[in-house]
C-alpha positions in Angstrom: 15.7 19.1 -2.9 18.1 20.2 -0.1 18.3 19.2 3.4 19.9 21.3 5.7 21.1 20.1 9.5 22.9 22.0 11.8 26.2 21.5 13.2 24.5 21.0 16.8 22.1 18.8 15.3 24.5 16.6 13.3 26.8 16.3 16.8 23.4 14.7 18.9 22.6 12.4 15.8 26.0 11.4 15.7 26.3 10.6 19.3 23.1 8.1 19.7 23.7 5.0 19.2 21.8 3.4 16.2 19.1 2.0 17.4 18.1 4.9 19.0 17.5 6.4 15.2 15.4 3.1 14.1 14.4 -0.6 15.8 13.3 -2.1 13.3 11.8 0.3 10.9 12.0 -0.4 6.8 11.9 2.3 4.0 11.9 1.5 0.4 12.4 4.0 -2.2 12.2 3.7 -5.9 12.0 6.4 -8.5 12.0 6.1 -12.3 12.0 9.3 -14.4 13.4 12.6 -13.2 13.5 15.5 -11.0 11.5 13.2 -8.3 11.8 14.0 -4.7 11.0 11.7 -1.5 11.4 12.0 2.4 10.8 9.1 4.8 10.8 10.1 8.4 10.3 7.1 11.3 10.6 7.7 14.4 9.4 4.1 17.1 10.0 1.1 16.3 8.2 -1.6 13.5 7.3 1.1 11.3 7.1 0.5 7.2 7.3 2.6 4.2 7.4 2.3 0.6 7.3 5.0 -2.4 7.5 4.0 -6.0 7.4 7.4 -8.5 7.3 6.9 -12.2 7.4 9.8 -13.5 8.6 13.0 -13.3 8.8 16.3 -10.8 6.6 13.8 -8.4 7.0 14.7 -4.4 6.3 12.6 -1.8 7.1 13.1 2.2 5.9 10.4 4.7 6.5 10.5 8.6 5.4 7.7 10.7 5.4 8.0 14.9 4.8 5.8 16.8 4.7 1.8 16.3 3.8 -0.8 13.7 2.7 1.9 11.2 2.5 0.7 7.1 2.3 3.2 4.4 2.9 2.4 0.6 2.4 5.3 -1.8 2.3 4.9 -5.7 2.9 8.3 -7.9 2.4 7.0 -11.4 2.3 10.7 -13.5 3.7 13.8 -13.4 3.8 16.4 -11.2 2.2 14.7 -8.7 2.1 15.7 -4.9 2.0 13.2 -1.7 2.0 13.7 1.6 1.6 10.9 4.6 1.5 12.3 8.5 
């Protein structure tokens, strides 16, 4: 997986302080087998994630908005897909 940012995208990240990226927000990742792939996006405050992939070639993205959101995905397989919005 590749994640591309922008040069003028990079410069405003890097100029907020860091709690303007997260208050309080948790993300857990753990992946066992290979060619996995996982995205966690939070954006508010209170927010909690967690992805556990055994497997292999599993692909997970969750994005949370908002405040006080949970998720918790288990991919126990192969080629699995999973998406959380």
């Amino acid at each position: 997986m590749t994640i591309t940012m922008t040069g003028i995208a990079a410069g405003f990240l890097a100029c907020l302080p860091l709690s303007a990226l997260s208050d309080d927000n948790s993300a857990y990742i753990e992946q066992v087998g290979t060619r996995n792939s996982a995205v966690q996006m939070q954006v508010g405050s209170a927010n909690a994630s967690i992805i556990l992939q055994p497997g292999a070639q599993n692909v997970q993205s969750t994005r949370q908005f908002g405040f006080s959101n949970r998720a918790q995905i288990t991919q126990e397989g192969d080629n699995l897909r999973g998406y959380v919005l």
